[in-house]
ChimeraX commands (.cxc) that place a marker at each C-alpha (Angstrom):
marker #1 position -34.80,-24.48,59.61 radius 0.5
marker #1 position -31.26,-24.44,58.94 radius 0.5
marker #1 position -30.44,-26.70,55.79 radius 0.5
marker #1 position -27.23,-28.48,55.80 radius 0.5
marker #1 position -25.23,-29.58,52.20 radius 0.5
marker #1 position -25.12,-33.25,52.06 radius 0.5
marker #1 position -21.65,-34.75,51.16 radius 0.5
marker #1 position -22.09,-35.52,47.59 radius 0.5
marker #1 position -20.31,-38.72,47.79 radius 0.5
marker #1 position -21.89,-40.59,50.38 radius 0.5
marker #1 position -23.52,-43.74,49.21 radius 0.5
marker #1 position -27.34,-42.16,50.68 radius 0.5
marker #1 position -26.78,-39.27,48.26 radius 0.5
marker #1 position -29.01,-40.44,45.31 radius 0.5
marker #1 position -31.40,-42.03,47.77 radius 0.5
marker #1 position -34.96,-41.92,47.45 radius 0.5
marker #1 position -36.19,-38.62,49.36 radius 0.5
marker #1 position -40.01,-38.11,49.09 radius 0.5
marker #1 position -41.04,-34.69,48.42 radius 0.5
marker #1 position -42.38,-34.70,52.11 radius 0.5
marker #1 position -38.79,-35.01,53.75 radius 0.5
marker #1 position -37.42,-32.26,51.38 radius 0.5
marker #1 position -40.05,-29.92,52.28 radius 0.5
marker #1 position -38.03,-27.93,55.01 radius 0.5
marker #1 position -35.01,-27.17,52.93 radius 0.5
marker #1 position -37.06,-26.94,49.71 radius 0.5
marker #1 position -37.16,-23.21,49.33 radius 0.5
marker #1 position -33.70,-23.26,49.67 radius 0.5
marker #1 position -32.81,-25.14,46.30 radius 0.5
marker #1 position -35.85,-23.97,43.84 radius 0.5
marker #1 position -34.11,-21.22,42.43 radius 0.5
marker #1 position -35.58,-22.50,38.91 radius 0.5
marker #1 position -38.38,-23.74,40.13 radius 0.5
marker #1 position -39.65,-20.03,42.32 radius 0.5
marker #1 position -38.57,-17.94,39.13 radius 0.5
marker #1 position -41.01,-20.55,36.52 radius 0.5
marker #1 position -43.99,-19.63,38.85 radius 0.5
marker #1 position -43.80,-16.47,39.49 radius 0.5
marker #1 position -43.25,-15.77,35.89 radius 0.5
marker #1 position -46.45,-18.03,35.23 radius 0.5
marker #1 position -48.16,-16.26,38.15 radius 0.5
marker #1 position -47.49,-12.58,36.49 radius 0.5
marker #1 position -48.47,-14.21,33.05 radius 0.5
marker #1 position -52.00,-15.51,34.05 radius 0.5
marker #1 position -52.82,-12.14,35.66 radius 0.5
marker #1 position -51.70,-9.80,32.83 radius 0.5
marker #1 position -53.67,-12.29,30.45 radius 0.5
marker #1 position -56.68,-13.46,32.41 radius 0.5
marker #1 position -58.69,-10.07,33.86 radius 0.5
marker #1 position -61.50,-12.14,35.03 radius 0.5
marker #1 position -59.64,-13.86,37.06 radius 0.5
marker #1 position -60.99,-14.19,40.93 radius 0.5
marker #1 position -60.04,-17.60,41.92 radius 0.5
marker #1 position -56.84,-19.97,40.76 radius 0.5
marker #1 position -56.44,-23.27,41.40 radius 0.5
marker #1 position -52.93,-24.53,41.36 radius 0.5
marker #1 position -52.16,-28.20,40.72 radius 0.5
marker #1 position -48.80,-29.95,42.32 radius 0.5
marker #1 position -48.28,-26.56,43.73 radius 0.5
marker #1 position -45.66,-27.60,46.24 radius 0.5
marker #1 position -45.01,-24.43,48.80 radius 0.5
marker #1 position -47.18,-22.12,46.65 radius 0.5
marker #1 position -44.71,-20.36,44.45 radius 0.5
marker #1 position -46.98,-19.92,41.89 radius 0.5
marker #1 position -49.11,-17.82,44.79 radius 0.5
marker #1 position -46.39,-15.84,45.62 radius 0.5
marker #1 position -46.86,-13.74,42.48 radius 0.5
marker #1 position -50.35,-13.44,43.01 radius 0.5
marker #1 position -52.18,-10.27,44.12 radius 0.5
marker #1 position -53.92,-10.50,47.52 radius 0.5
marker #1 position -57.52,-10.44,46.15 radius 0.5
marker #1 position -57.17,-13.21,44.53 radius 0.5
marker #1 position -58.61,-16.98,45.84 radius 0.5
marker #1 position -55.52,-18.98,45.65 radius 0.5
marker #1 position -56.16,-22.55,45.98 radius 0.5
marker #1 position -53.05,-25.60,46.49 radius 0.5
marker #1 position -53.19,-28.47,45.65 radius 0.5
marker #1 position -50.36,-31.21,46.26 radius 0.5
marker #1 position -50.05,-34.54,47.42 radius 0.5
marker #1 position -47.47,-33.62,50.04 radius 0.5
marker #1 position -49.11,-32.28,52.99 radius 0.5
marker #1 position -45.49,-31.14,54.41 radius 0.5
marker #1 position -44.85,-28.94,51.15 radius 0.5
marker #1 position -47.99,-27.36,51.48 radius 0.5
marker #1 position -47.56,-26.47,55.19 radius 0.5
marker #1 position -44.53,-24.21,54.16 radius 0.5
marker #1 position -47.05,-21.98,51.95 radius 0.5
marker #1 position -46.85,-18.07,53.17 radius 0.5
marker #1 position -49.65,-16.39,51.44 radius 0.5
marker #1 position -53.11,-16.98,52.77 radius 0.5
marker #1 position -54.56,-20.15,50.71 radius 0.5
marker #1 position -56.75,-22.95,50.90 radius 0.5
marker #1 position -54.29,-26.26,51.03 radius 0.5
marker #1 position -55.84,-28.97,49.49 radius 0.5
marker #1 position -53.66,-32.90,49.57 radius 0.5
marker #1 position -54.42,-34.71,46.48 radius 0.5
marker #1 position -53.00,-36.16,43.42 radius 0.5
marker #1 position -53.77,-34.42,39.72 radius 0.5
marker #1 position -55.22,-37.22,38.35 radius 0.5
marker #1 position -58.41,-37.33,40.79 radius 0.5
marker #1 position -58.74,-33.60,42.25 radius 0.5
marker #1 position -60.69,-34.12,45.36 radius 0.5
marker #1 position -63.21,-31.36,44.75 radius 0.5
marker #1 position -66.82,-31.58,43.55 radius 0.5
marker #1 position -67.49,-31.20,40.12 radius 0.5
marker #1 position -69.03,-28.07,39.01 radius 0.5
marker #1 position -67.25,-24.83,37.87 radius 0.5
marker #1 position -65.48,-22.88,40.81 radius 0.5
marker #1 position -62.12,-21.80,39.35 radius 0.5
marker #1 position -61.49,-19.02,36.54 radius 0.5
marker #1 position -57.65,-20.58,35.71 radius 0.5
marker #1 position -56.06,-23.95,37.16 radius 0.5
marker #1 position -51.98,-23.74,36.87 radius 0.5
marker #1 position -49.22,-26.56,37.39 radius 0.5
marker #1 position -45.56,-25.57,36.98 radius 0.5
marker #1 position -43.51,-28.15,36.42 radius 0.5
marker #1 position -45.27,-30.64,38.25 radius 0.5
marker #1 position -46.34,-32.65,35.00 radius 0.5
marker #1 position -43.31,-34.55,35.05 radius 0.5
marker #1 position -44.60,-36.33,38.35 radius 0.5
marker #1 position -47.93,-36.74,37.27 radius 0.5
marker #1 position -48.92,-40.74,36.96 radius 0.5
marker #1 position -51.17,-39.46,34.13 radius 0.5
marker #1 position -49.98,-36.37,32.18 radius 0.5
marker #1 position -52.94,-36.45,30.56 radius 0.5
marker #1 position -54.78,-35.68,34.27 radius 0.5
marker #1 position -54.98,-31.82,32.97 radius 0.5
marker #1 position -58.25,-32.95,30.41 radius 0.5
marker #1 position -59.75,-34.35,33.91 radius 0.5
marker #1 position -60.15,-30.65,34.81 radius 0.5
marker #1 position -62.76,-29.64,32.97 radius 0.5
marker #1 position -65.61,-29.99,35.12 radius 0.5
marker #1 position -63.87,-27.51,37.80 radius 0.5
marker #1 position -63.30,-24.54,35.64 radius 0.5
marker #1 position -66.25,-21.46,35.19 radius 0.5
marker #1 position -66.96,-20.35,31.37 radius 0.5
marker #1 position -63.74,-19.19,29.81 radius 0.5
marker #1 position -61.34,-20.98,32.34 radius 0.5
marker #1 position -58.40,-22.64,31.26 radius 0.5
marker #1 position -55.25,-24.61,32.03 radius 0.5
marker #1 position -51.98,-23.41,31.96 radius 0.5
marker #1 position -49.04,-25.25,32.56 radius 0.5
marker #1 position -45.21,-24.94,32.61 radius 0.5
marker #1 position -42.92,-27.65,32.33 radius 0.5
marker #1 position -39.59,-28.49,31.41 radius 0.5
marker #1 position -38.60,-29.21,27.73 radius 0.5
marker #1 position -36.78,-30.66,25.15 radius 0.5
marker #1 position -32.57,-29.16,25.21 radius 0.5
marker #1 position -33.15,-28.56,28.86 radius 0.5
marker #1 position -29.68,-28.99,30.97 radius 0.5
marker #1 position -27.17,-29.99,28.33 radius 0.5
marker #1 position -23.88,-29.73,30.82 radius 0.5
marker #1 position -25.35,-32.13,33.35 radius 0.5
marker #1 position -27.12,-34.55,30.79 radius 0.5
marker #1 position -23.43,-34.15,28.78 radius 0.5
marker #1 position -21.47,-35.06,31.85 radius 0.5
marker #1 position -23.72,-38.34,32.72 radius 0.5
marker #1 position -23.02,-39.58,29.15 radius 0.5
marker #1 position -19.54,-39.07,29.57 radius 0.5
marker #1 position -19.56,-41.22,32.47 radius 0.5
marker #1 position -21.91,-44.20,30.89 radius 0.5
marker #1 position -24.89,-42.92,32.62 radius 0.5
marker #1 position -27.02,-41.70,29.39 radius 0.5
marker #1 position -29.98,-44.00,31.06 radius 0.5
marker #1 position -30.73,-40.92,33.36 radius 0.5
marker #1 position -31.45,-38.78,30.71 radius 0.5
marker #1 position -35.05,-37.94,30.94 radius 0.5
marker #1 position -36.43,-37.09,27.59 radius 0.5
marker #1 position -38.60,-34.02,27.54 radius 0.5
marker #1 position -40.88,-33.15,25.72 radius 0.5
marker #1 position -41.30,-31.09,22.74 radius 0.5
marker #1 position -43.83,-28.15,22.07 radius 0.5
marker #1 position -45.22,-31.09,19.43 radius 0.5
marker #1 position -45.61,-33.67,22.07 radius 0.5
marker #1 position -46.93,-31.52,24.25 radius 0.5
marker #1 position -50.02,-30.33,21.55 radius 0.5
marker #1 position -49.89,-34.45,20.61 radius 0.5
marker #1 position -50.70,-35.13,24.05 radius 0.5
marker #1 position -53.64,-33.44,25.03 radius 0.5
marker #1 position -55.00,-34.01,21.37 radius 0.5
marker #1 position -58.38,-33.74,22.43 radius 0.5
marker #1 position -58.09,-30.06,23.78 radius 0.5
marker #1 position -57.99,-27.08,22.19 radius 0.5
marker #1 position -54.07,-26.19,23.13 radius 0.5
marker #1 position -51.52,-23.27,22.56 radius 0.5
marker #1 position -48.07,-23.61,23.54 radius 0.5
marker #1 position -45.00,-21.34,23.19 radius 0.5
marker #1 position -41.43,-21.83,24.39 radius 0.5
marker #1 position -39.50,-19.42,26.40 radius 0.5
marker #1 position -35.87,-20.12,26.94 radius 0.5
marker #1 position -34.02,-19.30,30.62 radius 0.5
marker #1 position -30.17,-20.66,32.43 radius 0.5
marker #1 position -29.76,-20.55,35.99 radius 0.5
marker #1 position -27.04,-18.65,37.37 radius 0.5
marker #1 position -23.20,-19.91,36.93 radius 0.5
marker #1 position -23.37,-23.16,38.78 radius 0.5
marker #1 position -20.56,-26.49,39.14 radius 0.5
marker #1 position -21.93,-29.60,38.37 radius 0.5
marker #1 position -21.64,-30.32,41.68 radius 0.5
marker #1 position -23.83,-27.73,42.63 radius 0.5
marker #1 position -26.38,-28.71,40.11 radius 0.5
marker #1 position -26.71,-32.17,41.66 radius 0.5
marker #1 position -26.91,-30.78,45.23 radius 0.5
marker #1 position -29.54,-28.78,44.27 radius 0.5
marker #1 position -31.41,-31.65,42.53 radius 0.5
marker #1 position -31.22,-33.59,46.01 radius 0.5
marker #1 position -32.15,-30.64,48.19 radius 0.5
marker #1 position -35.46,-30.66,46.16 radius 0.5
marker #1 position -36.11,-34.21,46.66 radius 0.5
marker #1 position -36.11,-34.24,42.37 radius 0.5
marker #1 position -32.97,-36.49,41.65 radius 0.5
marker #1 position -34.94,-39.47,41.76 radius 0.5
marker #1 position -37.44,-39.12,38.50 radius 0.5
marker #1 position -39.33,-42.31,37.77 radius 0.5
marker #1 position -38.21,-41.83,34.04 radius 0.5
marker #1 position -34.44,-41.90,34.79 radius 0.5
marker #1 position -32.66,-45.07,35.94 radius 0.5
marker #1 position -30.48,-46.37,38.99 radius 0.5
marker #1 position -28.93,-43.92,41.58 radius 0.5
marker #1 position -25.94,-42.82,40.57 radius 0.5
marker #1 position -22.39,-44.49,42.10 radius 0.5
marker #1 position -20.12,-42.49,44.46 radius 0.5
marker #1 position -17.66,-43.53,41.33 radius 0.5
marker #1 position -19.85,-41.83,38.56 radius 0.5
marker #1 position -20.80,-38.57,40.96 radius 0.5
marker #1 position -16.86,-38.10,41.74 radius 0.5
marker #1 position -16.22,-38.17,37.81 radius 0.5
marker #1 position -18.95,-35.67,37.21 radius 0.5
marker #1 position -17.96,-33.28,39.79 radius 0.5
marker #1 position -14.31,-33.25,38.93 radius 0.5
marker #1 position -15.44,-30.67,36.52 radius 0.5
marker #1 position -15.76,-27.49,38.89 radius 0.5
marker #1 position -15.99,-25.10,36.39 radius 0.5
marker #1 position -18.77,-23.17,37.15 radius 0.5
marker #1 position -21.16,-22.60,34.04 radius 0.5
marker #1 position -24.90,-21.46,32.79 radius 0.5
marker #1 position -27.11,-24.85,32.92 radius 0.5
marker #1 position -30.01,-23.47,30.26 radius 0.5
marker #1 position -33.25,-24.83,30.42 radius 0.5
marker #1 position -36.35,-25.01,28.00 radius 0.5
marker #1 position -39.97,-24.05,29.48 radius 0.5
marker #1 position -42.77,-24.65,27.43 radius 0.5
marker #1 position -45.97,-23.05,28.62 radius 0.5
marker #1 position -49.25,-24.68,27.32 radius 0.5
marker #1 position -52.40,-23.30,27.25 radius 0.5
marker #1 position -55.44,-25.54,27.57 radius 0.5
marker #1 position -59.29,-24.60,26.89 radius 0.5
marker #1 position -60.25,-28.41,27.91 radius 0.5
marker link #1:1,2 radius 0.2
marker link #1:2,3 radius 0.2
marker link #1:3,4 radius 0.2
marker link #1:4,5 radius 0.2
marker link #1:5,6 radius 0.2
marker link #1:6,7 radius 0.2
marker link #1:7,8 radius 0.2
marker link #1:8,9 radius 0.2
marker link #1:9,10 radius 0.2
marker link #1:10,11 radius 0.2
marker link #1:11,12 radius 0.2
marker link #1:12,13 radius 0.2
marker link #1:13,14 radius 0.2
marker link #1:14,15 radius 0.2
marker link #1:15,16 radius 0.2
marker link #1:16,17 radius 0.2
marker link #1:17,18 radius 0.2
marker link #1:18,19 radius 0.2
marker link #1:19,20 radius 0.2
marker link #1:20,21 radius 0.2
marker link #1:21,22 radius 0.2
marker link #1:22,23 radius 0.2
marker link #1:23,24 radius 0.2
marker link #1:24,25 radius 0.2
marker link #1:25,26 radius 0.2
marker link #1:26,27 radius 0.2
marker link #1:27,28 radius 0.2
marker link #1:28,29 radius 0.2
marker link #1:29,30 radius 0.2
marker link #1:30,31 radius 0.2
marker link #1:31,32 radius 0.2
marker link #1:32,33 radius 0.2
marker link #1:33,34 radius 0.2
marker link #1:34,35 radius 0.2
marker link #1:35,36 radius 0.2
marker link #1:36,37 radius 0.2
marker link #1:37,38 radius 0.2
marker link #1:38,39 radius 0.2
marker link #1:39,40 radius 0.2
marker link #1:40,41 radius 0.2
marker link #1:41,42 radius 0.2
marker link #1:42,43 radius 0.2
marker link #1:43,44 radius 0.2
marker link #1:44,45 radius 0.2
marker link #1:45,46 radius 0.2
marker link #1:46,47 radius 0.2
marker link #1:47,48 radius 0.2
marker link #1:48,49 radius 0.2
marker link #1:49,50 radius 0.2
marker link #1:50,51 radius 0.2
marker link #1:51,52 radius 0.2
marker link #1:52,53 radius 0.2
marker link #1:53,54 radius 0.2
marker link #1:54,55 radius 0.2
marker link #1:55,56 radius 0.2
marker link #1:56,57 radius 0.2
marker link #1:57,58 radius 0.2
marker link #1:58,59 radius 0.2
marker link #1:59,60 radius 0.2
marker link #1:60,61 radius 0.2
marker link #1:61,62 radius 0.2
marker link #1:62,63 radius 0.2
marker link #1:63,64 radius 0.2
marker link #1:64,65 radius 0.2
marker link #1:65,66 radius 0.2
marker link #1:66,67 radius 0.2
marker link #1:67,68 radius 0.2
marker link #1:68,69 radius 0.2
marker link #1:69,70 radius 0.2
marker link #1:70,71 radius 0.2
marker link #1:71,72 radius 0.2
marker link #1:72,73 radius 0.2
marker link #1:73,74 radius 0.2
marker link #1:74,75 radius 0.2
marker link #1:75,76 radius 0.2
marker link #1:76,77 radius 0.2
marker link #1:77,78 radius 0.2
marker link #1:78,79 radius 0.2
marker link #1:79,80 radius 0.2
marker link #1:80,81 radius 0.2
marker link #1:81,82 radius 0.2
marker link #1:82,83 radius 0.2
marker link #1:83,84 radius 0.2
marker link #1:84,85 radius 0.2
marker link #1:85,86 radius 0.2
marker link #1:86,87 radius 0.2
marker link #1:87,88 radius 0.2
marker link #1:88,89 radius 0.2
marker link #1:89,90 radius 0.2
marker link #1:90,91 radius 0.2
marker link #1:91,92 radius 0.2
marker link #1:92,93 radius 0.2
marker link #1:93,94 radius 0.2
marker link #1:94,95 radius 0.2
marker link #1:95,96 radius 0.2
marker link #1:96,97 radius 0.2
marker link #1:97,98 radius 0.2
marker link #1:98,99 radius 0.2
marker link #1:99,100 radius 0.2
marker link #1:100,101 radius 0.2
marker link #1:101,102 radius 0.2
marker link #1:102,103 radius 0.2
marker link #1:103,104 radius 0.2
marker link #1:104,105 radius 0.2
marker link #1:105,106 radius 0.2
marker link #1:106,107 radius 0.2
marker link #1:107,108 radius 0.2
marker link #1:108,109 radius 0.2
marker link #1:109,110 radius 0.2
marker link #1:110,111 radius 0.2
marker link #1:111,112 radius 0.2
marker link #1:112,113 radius 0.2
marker link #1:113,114 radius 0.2
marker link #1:114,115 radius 0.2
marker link #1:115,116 radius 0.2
marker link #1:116,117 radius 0.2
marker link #1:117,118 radius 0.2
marker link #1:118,119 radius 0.2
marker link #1:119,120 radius 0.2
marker link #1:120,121 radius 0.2
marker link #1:121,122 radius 0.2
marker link #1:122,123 radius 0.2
marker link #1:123,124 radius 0.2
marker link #1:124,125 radius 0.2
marker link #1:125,126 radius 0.2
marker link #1:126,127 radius 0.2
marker link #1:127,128 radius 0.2
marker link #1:128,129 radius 0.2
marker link #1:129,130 radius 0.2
marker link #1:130,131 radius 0.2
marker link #1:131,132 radius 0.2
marker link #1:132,133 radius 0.2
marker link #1:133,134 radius 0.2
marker link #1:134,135 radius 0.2
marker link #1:135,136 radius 0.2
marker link #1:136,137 radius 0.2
marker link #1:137,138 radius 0.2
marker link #1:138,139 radius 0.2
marker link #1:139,140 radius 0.2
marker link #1:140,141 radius 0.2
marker link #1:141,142 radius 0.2
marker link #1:142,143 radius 0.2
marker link #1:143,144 radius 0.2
marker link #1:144,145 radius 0.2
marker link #1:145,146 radius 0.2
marker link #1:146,147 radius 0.2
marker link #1:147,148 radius 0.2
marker link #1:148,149 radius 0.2
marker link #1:149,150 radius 0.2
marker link #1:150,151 radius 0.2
marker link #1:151,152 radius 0.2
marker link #1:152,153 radius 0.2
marker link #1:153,154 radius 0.2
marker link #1:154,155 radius 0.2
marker link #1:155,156 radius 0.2
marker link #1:156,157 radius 0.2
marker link #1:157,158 radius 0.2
marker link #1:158,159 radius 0.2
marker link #1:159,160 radius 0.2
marker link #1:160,161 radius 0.2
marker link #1:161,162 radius 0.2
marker link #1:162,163 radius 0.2
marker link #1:163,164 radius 0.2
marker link #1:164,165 radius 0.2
marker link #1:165,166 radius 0.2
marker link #1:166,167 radius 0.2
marker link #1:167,168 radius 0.2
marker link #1:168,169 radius 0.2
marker link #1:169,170 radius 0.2
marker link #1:170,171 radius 0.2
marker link #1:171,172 radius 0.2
marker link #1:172,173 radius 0.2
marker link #1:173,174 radius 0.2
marker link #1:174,175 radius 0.2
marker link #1:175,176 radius 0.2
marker link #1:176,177 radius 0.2
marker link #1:177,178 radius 0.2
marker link #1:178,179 radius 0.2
marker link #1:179,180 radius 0.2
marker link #1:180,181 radius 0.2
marker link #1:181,182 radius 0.2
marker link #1:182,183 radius 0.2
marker link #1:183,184 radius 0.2
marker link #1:184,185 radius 0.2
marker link #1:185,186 radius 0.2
marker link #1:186,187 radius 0.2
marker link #1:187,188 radius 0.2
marker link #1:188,189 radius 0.2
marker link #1:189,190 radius 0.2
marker link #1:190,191 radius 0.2
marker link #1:191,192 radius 0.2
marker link #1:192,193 radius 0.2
marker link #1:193,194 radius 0.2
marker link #1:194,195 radius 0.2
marker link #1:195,196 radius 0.2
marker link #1:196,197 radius 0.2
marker link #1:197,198 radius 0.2
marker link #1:198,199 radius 0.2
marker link #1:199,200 radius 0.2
marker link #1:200,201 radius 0.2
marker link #1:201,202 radius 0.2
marker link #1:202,203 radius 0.2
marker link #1:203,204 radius 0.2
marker link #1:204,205 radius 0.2
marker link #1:205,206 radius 0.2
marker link #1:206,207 radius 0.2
marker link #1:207,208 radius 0.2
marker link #1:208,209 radius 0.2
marker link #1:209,210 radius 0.2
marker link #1:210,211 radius 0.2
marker link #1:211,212 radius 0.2
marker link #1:212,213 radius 0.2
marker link #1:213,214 radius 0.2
marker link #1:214,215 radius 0.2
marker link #1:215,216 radius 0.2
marker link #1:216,217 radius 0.2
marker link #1:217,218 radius 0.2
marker link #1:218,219 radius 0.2
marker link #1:219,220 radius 0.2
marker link #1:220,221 radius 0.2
marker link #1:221,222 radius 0.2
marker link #1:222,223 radius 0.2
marker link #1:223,224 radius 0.2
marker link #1:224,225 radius 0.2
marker link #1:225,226 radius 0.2
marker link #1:226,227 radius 0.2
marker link #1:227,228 radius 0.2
marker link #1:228,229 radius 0.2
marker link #1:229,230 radius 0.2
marker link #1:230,231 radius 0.2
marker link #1:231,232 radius 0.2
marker link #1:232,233 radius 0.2
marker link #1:233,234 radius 0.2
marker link #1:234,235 radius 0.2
marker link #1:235,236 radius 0.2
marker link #1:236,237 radius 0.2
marker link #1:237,238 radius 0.2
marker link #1:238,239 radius 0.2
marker link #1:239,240 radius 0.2
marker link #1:240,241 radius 0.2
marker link #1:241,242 radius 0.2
marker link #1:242,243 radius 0.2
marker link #1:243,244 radius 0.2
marker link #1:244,245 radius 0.2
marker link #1:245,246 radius 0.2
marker link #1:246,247 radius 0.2
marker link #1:247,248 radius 0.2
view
């Protein structure tokens, strides 16, 4: 399917878009999102040689599979059954929410995975949950976005009054705060997406259905986006990933 640029100034631009209705032209605005996975998916098999079968949590169309090996089991997991229909490798696509994994509970996968998912999560504490699913020396590992993460675009909206949508993410000490009660490793690894305007940054926020974040506040204005995107300079947007390693 063909996807077509919305105008970025029409009024419907920072409308609500379910990840469902974004799943068709999803692929073609992940840039960061495809290049966190597979690096996760190369990570977990040069550091995991027991690994048969991966579970992967939010998984969204399967990047994190992508970067798998054939032999290995590659569960998906997402609550969008339209994301998980655009998966290409053979899988096993499973709709359902982090927080209550709709498998049985006994040990069936060597590693579960998320990439940036946990922003969505109701719960980011839903990882601990997974416990009962994982065989002896399973773990978690999870990517998401961090603290320092897209200064231009968070610079621009507080040049234009809109510092409410700045979604605060985490640190590598939050993070290790947060899921306390595991045993936890996390490391930061630094990356910038290709030269982009801000007005390509935004498009490709929409065209992922991930401009409208619980944590960041009203739509913007056709005003406030034609202020932002005045700036056409086209410029690195770098990006924090911390990776965290969970032995729930």
């Amino acid at each position: 399917m063909d996807c077509v640029r919305p105008d970025l100034y029409q009024d419907a631009f920072m409308t609500l878009t379910p990840f469902d209705h974004s799943a068709a032209c999803y692929n073609d605005g992940a840039v960061i999102q495809r290049r966190v996975a597979h690096d996760l998916g190369a990570w977990v098999m040069q550091h995991y040689a027991h690994l048969r079968h991966l579970c992967d949590v939010a998984a969204g169309t399967g990047f994190v599979g992508e970067a798998l090996p054939p032999h290995i089991h590659y569960t998906a997991v997402d609550p969008s059954p339209a994301m998980l229909s655009h998966i290409l490798r053979p899988a096993v696509r499973v709709v359902g929410c982090a927080e209550s994994l709709p498998f049985a509970p006994r040990p069936q996968f060597d590693v579960m995975t998320c990439s940036m998912g946990l922003p969505w999560f109701a719960d980011p504490k839903a990882p601990l949950s997974w416990r009962p699913f994982l065989r002896p020396k399973g773990v978690v590992v999870i990517r998401t976005l961090g603290a320092g993460s897209f200064s231009p675009f968070y610079d621009a909206l507080a040049r234009v009054g809109r510092a409410d949508k700045i979604i605060p993410w985490p640190s590598a000490e939050d993070l290790t705060a947060l899921w306390s009660s595991a045993s936890v490793t996390v490391t930061r690894h630094l990356y910038e997406t290709e030269p982009l305007t801000l007005g390509d940054f935004l498009w490709s926020l929409k065209t992922i259905g991930a401009h409208r974040h619980p944590a960041r506040g009203a739509a913007l204005s056709p005003k406030e986006m034609l202020a932002i995107t005045q700036d056409t300079r086209a410029m690195p947007h770098p990006y924090v990933i911390h990776q965290a390693v969970l032995c729930p």
